[in-house]
C-alpha positions in Angstrom: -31.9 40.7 -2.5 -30.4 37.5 -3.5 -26.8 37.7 -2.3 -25.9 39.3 0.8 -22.8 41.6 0.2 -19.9 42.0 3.0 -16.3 42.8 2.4 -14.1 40.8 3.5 -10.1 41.7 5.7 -7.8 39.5 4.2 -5.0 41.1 5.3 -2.4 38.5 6.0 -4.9 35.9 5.8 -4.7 32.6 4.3 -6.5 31.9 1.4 -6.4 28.7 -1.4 -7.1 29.0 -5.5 -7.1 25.6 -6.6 -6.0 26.0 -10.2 -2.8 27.4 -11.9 -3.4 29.7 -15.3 -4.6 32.4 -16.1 -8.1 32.5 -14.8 -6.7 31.3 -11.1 -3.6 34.6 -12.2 -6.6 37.1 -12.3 -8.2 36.0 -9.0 -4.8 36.2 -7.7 -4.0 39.8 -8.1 -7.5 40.7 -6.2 -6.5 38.8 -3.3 -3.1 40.5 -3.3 -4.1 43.6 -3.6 -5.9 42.9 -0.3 -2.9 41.8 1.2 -4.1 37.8 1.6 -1.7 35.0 1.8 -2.1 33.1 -1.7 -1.7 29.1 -2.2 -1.9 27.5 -5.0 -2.8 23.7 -6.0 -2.2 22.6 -9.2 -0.3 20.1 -11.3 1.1 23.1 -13.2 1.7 27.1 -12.3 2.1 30.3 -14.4 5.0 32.1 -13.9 3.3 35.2 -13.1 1.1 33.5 -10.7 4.0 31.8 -8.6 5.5 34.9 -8.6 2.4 36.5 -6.8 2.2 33.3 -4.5 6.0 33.8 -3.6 5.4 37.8 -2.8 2.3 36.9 -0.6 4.2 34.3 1.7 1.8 31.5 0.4 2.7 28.6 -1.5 2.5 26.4 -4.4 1.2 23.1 -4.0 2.2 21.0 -7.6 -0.8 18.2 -7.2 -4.2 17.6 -8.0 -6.9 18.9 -6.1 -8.4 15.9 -3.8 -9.9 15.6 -0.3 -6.6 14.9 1.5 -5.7 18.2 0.7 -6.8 20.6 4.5 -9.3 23.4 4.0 -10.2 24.3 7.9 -6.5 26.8 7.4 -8.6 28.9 5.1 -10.5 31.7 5.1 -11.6 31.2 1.4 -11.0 29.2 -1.4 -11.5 29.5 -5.3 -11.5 27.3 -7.7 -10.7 28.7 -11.5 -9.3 25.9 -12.9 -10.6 24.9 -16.4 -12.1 21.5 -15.8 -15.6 21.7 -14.3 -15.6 18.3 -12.6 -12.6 19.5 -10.6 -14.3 23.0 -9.4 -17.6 21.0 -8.3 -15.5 19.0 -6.3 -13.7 21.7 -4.5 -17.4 23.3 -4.0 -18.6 20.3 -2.6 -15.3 19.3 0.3 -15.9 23.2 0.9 -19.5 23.1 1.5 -19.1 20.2 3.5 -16.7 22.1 5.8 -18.8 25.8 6.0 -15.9 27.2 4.1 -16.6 30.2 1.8 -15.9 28.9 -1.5 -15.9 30.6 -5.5 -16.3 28.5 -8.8 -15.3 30.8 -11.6 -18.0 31.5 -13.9 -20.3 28.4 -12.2 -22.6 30.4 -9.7 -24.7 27.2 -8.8 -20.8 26.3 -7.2 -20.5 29.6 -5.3 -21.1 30.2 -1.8 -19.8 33.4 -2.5 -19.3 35.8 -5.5 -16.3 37.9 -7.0 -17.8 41.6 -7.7 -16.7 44.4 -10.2 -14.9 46.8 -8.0 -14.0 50.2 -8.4 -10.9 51.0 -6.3 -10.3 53.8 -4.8 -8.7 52.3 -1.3 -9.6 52.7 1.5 -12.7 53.2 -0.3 -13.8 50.0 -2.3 -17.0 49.9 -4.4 -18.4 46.4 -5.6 -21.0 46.0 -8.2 -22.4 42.0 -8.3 -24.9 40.9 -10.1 -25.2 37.1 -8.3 -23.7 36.2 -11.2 -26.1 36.4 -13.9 -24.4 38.9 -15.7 -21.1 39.8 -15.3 -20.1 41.6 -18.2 -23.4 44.1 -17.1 -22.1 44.8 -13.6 -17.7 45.4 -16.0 -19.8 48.3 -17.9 -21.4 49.5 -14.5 -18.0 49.5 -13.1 -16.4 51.7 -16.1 -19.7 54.2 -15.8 -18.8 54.4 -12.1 -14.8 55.2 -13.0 -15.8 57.6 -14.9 -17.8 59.7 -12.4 -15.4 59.0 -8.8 -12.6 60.9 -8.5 -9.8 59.3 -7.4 -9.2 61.9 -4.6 -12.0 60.0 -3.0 -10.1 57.5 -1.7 -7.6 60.1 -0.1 -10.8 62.2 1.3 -12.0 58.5 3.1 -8.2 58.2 4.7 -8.2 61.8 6.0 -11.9 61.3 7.1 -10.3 58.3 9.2 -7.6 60.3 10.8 -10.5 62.6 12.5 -13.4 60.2 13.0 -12.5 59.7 16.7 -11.8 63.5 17.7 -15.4 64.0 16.3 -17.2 61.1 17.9 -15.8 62.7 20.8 -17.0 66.1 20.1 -20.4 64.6 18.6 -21.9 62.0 20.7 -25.3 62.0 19.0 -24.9 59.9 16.0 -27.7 61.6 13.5 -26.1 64.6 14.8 -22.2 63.1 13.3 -23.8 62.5 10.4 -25.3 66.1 9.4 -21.4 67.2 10.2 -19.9 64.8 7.6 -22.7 65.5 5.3 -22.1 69.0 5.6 -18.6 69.3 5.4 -18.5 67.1 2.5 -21.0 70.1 0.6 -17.9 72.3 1.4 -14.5 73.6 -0.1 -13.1 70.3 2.3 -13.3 67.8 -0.9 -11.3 70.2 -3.1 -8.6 71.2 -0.5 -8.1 67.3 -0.3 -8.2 66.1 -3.5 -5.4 69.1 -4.3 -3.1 68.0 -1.0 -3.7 71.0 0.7 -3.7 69.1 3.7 -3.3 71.9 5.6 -6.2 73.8 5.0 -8.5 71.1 5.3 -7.4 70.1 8.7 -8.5 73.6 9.5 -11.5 73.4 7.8 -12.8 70.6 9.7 -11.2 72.4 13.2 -13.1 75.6 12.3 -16.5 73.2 12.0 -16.1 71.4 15.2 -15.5 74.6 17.0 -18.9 76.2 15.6 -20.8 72.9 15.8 -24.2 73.4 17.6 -26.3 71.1 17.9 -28.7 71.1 14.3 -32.5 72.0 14.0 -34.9 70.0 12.6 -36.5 70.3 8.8 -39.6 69.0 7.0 -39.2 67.8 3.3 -42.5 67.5 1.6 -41.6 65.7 -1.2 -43.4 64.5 -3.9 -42.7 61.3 -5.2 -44.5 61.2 -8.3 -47.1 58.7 -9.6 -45.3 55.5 -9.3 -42.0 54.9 -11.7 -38.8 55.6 -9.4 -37.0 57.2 -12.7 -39.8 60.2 -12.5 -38.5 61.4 -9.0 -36.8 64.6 -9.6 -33.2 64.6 -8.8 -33.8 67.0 -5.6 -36.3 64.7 -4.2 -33.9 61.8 -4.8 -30.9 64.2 -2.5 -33.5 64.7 0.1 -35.1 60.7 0.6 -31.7 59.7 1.0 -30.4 62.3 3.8 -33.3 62.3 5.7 -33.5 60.7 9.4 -37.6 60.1 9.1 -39.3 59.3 6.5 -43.1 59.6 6.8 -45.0 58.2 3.8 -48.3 57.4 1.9 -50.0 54.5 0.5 -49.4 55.8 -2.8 -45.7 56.1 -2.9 -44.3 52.7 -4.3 -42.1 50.5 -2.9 -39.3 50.6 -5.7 -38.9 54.5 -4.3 -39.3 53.5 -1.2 -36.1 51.6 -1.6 -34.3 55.0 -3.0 -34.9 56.6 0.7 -32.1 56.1 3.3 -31.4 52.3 4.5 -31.4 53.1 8.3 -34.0 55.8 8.4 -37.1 55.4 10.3 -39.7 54.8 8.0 -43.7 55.7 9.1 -46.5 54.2 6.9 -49.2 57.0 7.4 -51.5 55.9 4.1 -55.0 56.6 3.1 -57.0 54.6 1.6 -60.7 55.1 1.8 -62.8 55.6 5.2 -59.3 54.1 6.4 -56.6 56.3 7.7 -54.0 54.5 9.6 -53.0 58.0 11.2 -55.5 61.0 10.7 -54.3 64.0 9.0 -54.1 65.9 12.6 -52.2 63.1 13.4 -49.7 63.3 10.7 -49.3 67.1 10.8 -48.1 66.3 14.7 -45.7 63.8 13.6 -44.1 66.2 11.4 -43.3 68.5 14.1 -42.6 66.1 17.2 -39.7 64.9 15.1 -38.9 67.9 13.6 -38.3 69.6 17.3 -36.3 66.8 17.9 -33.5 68.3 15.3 -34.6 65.2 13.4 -34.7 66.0 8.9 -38.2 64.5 8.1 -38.9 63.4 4.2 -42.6 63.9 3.7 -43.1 61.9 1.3 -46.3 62.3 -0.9 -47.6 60.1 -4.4 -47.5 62.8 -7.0 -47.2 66.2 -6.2 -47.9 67.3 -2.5 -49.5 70.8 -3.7 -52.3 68.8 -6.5 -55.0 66.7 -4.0 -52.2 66.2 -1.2 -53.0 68.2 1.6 -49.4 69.4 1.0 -50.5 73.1 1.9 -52.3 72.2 5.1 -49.4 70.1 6.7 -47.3 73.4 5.8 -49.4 75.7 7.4 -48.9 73.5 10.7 -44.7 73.2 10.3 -45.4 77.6 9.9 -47.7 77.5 13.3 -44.9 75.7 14.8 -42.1 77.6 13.7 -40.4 74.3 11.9 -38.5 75.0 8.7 -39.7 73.4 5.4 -38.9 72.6 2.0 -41.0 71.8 -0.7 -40.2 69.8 -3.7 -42.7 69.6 -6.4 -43.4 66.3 -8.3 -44.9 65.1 -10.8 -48.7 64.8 -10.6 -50.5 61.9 -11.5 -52.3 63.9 -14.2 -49.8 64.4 -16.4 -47.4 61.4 -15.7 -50.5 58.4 -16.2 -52.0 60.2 -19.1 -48.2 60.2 -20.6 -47.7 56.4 -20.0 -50.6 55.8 -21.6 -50.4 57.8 -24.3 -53.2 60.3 -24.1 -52.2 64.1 -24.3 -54.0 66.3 -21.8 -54.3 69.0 -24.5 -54.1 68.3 -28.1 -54.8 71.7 -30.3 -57.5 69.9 -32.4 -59.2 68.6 -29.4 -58.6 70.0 -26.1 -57.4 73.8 -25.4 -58.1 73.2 -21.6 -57.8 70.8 -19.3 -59.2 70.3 -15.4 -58.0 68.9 -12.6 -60.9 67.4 -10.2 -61.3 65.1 -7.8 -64.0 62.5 -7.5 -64.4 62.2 -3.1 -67.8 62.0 -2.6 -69.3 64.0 0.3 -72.5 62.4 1.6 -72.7 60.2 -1.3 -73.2 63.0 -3.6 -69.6 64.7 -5.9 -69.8 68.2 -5.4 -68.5 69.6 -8.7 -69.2 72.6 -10.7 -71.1 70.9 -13.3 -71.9 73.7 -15.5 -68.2 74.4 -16.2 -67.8 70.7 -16.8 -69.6 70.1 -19.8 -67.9 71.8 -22.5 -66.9 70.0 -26.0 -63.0 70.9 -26.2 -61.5 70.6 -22.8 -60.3 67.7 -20.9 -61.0 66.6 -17.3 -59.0 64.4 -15.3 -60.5 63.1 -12.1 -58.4 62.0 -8.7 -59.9 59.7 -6.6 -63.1 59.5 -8.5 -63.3 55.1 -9.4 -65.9 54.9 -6.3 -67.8 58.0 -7.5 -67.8 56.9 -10.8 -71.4 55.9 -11.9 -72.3 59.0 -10.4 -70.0 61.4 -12.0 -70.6 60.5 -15.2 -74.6 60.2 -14.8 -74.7 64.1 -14.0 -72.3 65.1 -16.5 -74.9 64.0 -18.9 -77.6 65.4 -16.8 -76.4 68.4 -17.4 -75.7 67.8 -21.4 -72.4 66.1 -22.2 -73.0 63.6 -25.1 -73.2 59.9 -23.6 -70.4 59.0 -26.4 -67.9 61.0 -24.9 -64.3 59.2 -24.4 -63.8 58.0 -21.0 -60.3 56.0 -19.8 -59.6 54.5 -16.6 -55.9 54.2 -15.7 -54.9 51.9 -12.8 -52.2 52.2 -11.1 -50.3 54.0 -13.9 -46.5 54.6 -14.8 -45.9 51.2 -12.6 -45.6 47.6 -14.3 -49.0 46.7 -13.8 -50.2 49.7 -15.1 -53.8 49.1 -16.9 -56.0 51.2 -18.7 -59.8 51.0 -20.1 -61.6 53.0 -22.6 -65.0 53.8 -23.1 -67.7 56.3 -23.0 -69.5 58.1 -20.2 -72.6 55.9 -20.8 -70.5 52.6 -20.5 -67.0 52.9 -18.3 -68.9 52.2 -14.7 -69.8 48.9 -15.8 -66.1 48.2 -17.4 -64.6 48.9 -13.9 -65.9 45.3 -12.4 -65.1 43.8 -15.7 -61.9 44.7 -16.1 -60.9 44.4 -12.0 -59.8 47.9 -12.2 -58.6 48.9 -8.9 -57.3 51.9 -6.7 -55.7 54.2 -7.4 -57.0 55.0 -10.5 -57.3 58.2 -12.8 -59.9 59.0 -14.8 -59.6 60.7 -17.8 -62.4 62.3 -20.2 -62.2 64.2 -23.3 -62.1 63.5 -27.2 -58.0 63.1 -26.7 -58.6 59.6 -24.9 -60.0 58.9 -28.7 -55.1 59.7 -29.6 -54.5 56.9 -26.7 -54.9 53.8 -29.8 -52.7 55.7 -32.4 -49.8 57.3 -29.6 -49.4 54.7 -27.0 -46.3 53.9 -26.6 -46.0 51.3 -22.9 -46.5 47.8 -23.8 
């Protein structure tokens, strides 16, 4: 994150724009809105700006901007005057004097930056993009107008009027929050946005007299091989309501970043022959917090039902009476073989397709091998990159031709995705050549042959 954002009260505070057109007009009206006191310096003023300075109780200063001029009265200053010289110089005195300063359109001269805002007072939303691209963060602005009613801002006023009556009523703050969540899920948004005043003060009566204290949930959520924009929209709701949030090594830290801010996050990954936290571990983790009336986000790489254990850590919340949700997602089957362009089934090549997975147990894969080696069906293998050598030598063994299509796919659906073709006879010794790492996903089957006509990721 490269700029920190706050927002700032300005009301009745004292703040200077050095500059006096229309660039200095339109930063004007933002600070006015916010109820600041505007002065301006500049050897000439617009008529519409002096008008704003006159309304905010500032004043107009007709010079030149120099160092004589004293900054330590302000809380900010701006300067949006035309001549670039003159706004490095106001950057400079202001730096010199810790004073949060602005240089329209010149981010190497900001100590601060002017956002996009949607307005729906008291609540404000601010889109900034540290200034590298304003006109982006103008259309993410419009999107956002598009899709906030502007009853919000009345539902954050009336939210205001009751937050102390319910802090009272409330003490636990995790507790607070499930109310407001769940009274924003009901008819209390509509009765608001309508004025029905009323009704909604009722509403939110009626739900502090029948507030008990809430019991905990489990979420196993899958979270899907890697790319954030494959979550499902449930999964999404769920990561950012939750109070805990106990992950895997597999779930990415781009959706990591999707699950609530001030959650407590627990890093329970696997890799292999190291656990940080056993799988008896994990399953009591789930249900300490759980009892505690705490919402827990499971949250699984792929789908927590295909090679996740998902059904054994469900089995425990049943044992222990703790309620559960389970949100599929998708598996790293289907969502690497897609990135990379190689169809699980293809009608001319595969009218089946297997899901496997590679552990070894006492060095030896224990797979149905018969079953295995059959011309037109695919098999995908989890887990299987140490296995490898191994796999593939008894899937001859037992008759598969040595020429069959074999692709690795490393850390697919992410940006440094990276796959490798060959045969059974040649992928084990493409794995150290080509650095291939965990987790991987093997793929084999005459559709790996599609991947050089259909892939489509750069």
């Amino acid at each position: 994150m490269d700029i920190f954002p706050i927002s700032l009260k300005l009301q009745k505070q004292r703040c200077l724009i050095v500059g006096g057109g229309h660039i200095a007009y339109r930063k004007a009206v933002l600070l006015s809105k916010a109820g600041a006191i505007i002065d301006i310096v500049a050897p000439e003023i617009d008529a519409q700006l002096l008008q704003l300075v006159e309304e905010s109780q500032g004043k107009y200063i007709q010079a030149k901007f120099d160092q004589s001029i004293p900054l330590n009265m302000y809380r900010l200053v701006i300067a949006a005057t035309d001549d670039a010289q003159t706004n490095k110089n106001v950057f400079e005195v202001c730096e010199a004097q810790n004073i949060l300063v602005n240089s329209v359109d010149d981010p190497p001269h900001c100590r601060f930056m002017v956002p996009a805002i949607v307005d729906r007072s008291p609540l404000v939303i601010s889109i900034a993009s540290n200034g590298t691209s304003p006109v982006l963060s103008r259309q993410i602005r419009t999107q956002l107008e598009t899709t906030i009613p502007h009853g919000m801002g009345k539902l954050a006023e009336f939210s205001g009027k009751w937050r102390s009556q319910v802090k009272a009523k409330i003490i636990n703050p995790d507790e607070r929050r499930i109310f407001w969540e769940n009274l924003y899920a009901s008819s209390l948004k509509e009765k608001v946005f309508n004025d029905c005043l009323d009704e909604a003060n009722q509403i939110i009566e009626q739900a502090l007299i029948e507030w008990k204290t809430p019991k905990g949930e489990v979420y196993l959520v899958g979270a899907g091989p890697g790319d954030p924009e494959l979550l499902t929209l449930k999964a999404l709701r769920l990561m950012q309501q939750a109070d805990v949030v106990i992950y895997d090594r597999l779930v990415s830290q781009p959706i990591m970043d999707l699950c609530r801010r001030d959650a407590t996050k627990i890093y329970v990954g696997k890799a292999r022959s190291n656990h940080a936290v056993p799988q008896e571990g994990i399953n009591a983790l789930l249900v300490k917090y759980a009892q505690e009336g705490k919402r827990v986000c499971r949250l699984k790489g792929g789908d927590p039902f295909i090679f996740g254990r998902g059904g054994e850590e469900i089995q425990e919340l049943f044992d222990a009476d703790v309620a559960f949700q389970v949100v599929p997602g998708i598996t790293a089957a289907s969502g690497c073989s897609a990135y990379a362009g190689i169809p699980l089934t293809h009608r001319d090549y595969a009218q089946s397709v297997r899901f496997l997975t590679g552990h070894l147990k006492e060095g030896s894969p224990e797979l149905p091998w018969n079953e295995l080696v059959y011309e037109n069906q695919t098999l995908v293998l989890y887990m299987g990159l140490v296995g490898l050598e191994k796999i593939c030598q008894r899937l001859i063994e037992y008759g598969q031709r040595p020429n069959m299509p074999v692709a690795l796919i490393s850390k697919g659906t992410t940006p440094e995705q990276k796959v490798v073709v060959g045969t059974l006879a040649d992928i084990a010794s493409k794995v150290t050549d080509h650095q291939i790492q965990a987790p991987t996903l093997t793929i084999i089957g005459e559709v790996v042959c599609l991947r050089e006509q259909l892939q489509w990721q750069g």
